[in-house]
N, C-alpha and C positions, 0 to 999 in steps of 0.2 A: 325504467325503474320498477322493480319488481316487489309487489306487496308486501309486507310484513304478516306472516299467521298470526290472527288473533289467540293469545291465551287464555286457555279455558281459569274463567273467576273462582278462585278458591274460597273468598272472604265471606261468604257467606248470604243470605237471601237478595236480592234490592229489587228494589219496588216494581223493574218491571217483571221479575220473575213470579212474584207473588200476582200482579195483575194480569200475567197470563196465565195462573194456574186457576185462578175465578174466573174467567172469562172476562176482565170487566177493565176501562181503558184506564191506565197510567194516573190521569187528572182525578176520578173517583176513589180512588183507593190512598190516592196523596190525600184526598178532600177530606176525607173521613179519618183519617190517621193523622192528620193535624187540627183535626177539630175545626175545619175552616165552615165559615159560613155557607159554603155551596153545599156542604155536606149536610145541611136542614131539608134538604129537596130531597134528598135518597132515602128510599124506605130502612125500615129499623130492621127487618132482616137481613139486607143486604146488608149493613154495618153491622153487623152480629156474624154474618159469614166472616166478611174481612178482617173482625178482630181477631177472630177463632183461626183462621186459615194462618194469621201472623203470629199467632202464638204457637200454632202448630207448626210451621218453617221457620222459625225461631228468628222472625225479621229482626234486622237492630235498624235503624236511620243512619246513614252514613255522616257523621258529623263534619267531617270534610267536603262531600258534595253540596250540604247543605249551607255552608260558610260560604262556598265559591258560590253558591246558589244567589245567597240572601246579602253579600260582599256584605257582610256585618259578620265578626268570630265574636263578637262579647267578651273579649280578653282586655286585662288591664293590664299596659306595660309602667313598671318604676325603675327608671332612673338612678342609679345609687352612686354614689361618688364619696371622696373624702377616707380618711383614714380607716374609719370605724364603721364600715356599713352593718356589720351588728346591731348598731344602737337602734337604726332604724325600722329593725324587724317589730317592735311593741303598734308601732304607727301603723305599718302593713297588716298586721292582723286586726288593728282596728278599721284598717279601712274595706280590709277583707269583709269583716261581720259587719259593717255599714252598708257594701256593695249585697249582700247578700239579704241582707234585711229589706231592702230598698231597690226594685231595680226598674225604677222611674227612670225616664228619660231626664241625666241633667244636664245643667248651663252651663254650670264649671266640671272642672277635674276632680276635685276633692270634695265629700260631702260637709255640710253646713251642719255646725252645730247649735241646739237648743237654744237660746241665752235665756241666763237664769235668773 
């Protein structure tokens, strides 16, 4: 069975291109670009490099790797059914602007309203 030629990546920066353009490994330059707590150990230069180097390669985070990453997308699926799924768009963008106001971990599906 003979290998497939890798294709060369069109889509632009990822993280290990940028980490081998600093000299600096894969986990630090993730640490610091997610603001993750390991990233309090790395001097403030070295996080001044890496932001600079990322705005200058014009990195984006691949939101797909990072989904299969963290097997969480943060996506809400609705259900629609019945003659008139119309009607139910008023509901959806409330529950839009509640999901966006609000993005606590909850219990249920549907946010809790005030009582009055």
């Amino acid at each position: 069975m003979t290998e497939r030629p890798k294709s060369p990546r069109t889509d632009g920066t990822t993280l290990k291109d940028l980490a081998k353009h600093l000299g600096l490994t894969k986990g630090t330059v993730s640490a610091v670009l997610n603001d993750s707590p390991y990233a309090k150990a790395i001097p403030q230069h070295t996080k001044n490099r890496i932001f600079a180097a990322a705005q200058a390669m014009n990195y984006q985070p691949n939101f797909f790797a990072r989904t299969l990453r963290k097997k969480r997308t943060n996506t809400v699926g609705v259900p629609m059914s019945g003659p008139s799924p119309w009607m139910v768009g008023p509901k959806i963008s409330l529950m839009r602007i509640s999901l966006i106001r609000d993005t606590r971990p909850r219990s249920s599906a549907f946010p809790r309203r005030a009582r009055m």
